[in-house]
N, C-alpha and C positions, 0 to 999 in steps of 0.2 A: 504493500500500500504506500500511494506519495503522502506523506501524511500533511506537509506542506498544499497540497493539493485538497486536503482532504478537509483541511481546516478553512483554505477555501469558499469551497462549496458549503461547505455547515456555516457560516457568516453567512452566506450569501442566501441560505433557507430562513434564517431566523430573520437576516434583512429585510427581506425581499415578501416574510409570511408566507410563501408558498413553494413546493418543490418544483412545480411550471415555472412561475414565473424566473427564479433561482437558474433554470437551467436554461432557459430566453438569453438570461444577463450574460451568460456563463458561456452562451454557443456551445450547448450538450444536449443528449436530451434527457427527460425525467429520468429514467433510468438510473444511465449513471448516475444523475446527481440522488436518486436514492440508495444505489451500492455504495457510495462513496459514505455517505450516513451511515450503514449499516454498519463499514465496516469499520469506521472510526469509533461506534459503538460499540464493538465485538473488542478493536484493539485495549479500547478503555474498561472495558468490563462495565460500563453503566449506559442506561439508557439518557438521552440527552435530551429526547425532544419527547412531547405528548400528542399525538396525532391523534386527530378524529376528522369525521367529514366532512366538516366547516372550519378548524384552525389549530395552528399550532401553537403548541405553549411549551416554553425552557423548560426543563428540570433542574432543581437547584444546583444538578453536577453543569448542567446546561448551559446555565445562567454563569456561573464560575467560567466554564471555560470559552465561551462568547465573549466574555471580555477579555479577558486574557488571548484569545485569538485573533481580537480585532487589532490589539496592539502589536503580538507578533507581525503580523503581515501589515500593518503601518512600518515598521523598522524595516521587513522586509524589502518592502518597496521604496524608501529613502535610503539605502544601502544598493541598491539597482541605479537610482537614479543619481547618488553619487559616482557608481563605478563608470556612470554612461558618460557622464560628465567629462571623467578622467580621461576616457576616449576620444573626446570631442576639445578638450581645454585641456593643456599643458598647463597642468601642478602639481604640489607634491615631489615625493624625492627622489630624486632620480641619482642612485648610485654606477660609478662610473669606474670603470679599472684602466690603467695606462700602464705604458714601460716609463722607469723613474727620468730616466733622462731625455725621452721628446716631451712628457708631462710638463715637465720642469719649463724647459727651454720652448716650446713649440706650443700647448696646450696653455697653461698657468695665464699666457697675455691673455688668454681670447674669454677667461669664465666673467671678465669682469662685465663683458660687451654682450653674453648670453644673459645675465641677470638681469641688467637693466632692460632687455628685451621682454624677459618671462620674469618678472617679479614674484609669481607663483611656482615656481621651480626650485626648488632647494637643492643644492650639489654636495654632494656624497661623494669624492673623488680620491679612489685609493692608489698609489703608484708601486707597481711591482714588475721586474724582468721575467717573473715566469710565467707561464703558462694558465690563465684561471678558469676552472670552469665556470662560467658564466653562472649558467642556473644552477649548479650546486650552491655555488659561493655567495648567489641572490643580488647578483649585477643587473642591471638595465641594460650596458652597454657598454664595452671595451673598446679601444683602441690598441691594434696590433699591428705591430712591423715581420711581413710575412712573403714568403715567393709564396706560397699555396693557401687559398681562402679556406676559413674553414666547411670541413664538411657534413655539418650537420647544424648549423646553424645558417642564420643569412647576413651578410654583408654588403658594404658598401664602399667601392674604395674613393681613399681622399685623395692622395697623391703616390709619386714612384719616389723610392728613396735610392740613391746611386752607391755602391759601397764602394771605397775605395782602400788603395795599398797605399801608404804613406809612411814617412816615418822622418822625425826634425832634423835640419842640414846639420847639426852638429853629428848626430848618430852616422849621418852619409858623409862625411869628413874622414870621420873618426875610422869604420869598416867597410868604408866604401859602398856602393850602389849595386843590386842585386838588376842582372842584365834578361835572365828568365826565370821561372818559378821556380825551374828545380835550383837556383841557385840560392833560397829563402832554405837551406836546408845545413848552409853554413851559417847563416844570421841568428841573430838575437831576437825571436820574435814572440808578441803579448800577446795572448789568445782568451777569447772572449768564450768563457765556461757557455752561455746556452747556445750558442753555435750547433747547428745540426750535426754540421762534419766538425766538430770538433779540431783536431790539432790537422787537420788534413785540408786544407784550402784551395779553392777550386777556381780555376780560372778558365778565358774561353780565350783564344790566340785569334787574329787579325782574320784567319780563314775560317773562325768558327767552329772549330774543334776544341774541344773540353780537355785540360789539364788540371790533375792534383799533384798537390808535393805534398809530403809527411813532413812539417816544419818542426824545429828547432825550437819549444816554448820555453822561453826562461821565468812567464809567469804567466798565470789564468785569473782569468776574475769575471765578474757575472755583472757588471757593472761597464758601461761605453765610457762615463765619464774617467774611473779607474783608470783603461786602457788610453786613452787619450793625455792624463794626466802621465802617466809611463813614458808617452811617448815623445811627450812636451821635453819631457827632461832627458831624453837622447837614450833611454834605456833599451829600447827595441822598435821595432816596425809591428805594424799593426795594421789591420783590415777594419775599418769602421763606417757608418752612412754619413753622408754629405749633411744629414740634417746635424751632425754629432759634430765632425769637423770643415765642414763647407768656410767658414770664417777663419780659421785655423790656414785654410791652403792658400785663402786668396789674400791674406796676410804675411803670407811665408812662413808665420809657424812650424808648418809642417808641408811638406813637399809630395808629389805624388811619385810611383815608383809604377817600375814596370811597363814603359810607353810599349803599346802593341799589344798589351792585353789588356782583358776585362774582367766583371767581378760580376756577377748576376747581379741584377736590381731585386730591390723586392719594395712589395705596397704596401703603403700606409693604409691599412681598414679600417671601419667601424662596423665590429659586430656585435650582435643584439640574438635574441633567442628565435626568432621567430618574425617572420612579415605580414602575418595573419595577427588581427584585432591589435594591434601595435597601437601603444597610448601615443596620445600626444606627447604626451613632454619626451619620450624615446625620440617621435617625428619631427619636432623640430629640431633636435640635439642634433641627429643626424644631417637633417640639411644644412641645419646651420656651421657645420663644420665643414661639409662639401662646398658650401660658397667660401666659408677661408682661406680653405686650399686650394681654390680654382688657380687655373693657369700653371705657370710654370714655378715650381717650389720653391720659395724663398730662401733655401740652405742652398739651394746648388751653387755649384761654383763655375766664375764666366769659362767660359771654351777656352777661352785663351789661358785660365788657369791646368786645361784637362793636359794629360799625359803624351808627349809629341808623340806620331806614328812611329814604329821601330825603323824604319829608314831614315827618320831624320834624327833619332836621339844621338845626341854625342857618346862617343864612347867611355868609358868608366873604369877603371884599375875596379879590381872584385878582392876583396881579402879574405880570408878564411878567418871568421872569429873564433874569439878562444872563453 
């Protein structure tokens, strides 16, 4: 039995005085709306209502629970019309996962510009490198730096992030300039723990054929900004996204390595559990971040900064580090 259904109908008998009219209001016909009595009277063990062939009259279990029904299914129905609302109006809270360092750097400017827009939105913004299950963990919506969307939820992407092989002119002074990948096998290099391939970095050559080398890590960390900070200080070479050191390169910071190869890109997403009945405030979050990142990404760095082609890089003494 729906018993929410069932209390229903019994409101709408006592209402309405009659089992006709009850089931008119109700789009059923008498019938049901007399099973549905019956069997709310069988679930309760009392009889509720007094019928005869001119009218009805409560029972004092009747009567007790008519009001008390009438209110449940007022709540019910202000609890529907709140949820509908939510669907329709961005508010309430909208909790949000990021990786700590485009959060930081990339996200942080933009919550001030989403609030003043939805003043009814309240942000719940946690930042973590790993991996979170969204609906386990009771996210709205994450942001991920990824080659492969996820596959079981739905996304959206924002922007491409460029990874690049760099590492500070003092470090390429100091052991010299690494001329092909397998040459990163004598170097000093920092490796970023959630990395898929791990110590094994993969590259694609001018013709489009895919290289790995087994690198040389003098240290791991789970953290871009860690690795960049390593790298500022001439300790090793490192593979990292343009949104992380894009400023870095076109400053000279840090330098790019490797002219003639490349690093697979991977997207910036916004994913969310599901595209079906999606609240507002999830929908605007979403768009609203797709219009931030429109166009061409703000980390990247100009062409003139990118890696010459290997026919026109200067040549480079290689040292074997110790």
């Amino acid at each position: 039995m729906d018993r929410l259904r069932a209390l229903e109908v019994f409101v709408a008998v006592v209402g309405r005085g009659s089992f006709t009219r009850a089931a008119d209001a109700l789009d059923t016909s008498p019938a049901n709306v007399t099973r549905y009595v019956n069997e709310l009277e069988a679930h309760l063990g009392t009889r509720l209502l007094n019928r005869s062939s001119r009218k009805l009259s409560l029972t004092e279990s009747g009567e007790a629970l008519y009001e008390r029904s009438k209110s449940i299914l007022d709540e019910v129905a202000e609890a529907e019309a709140v949820a509908s609302l939510a669907t329709l109006q961005p508010r309430g809270r909208l909790r949000i996962n990021a990786p700590v360092s485009f959060g930081i750097r990339h996200l942080a400017p933009l919550w001030s510009r989403f609030m003043q827009s939805y003043p009814d939105v309240e942000l719940d913004v946690a930042l973590s490198d790993r991996v979170v299950d969204i609906v386990e963990e009771g996210y709205d919506l994450a942001v991920r730096i990824s080659r492969a969307g996820p596959a079981t939820h739905a996304a959206r992407k924002l922007a491409t992030s460029r990874n690049v092989l760099c590492a500070a002119p003092a470090y390429v002074q100091a052991h010299g300039e690494p001329q092909t990948p397998a040459d990163l096998a004598v170097h000093r290099c920092i490796a970023y723990t959630y990395a898929s391939t791990a110590d094994e970095w993969q590259f694609v050559d001018a013709q489009g054929r895919p290289q790995a080398v087994k690198v040389n890590s003098v240290m791991h960390t789970n953290n871009g900004d860690t690795a960049r900070a390593a790298a500022l200080a001439g300790l090793g070479i490192i593979w990292q996204p343009t949104f992380l050191v894009g400023q870095d390169l076109a400053e000279g910071r840090l330098r790019p390595l490797l002219p003639g190869y490349r690093m697979h890109d991977t997207d910036v997403l916004a994913v969310y559990p599901s595209r079906r009945h999606l609240s507002a405030k999830v929908r605007v979050m979403v768009d609203f971040l797709v219009e931030a990142f429109r166009g061409t990404p703000p980390w990247d760095v100009p062409a003139a900064l990118a890696p010459q082609p290997a026919s026109l890089a200067p040549a480079r003494r290689q040292r074997r580090v110790k």
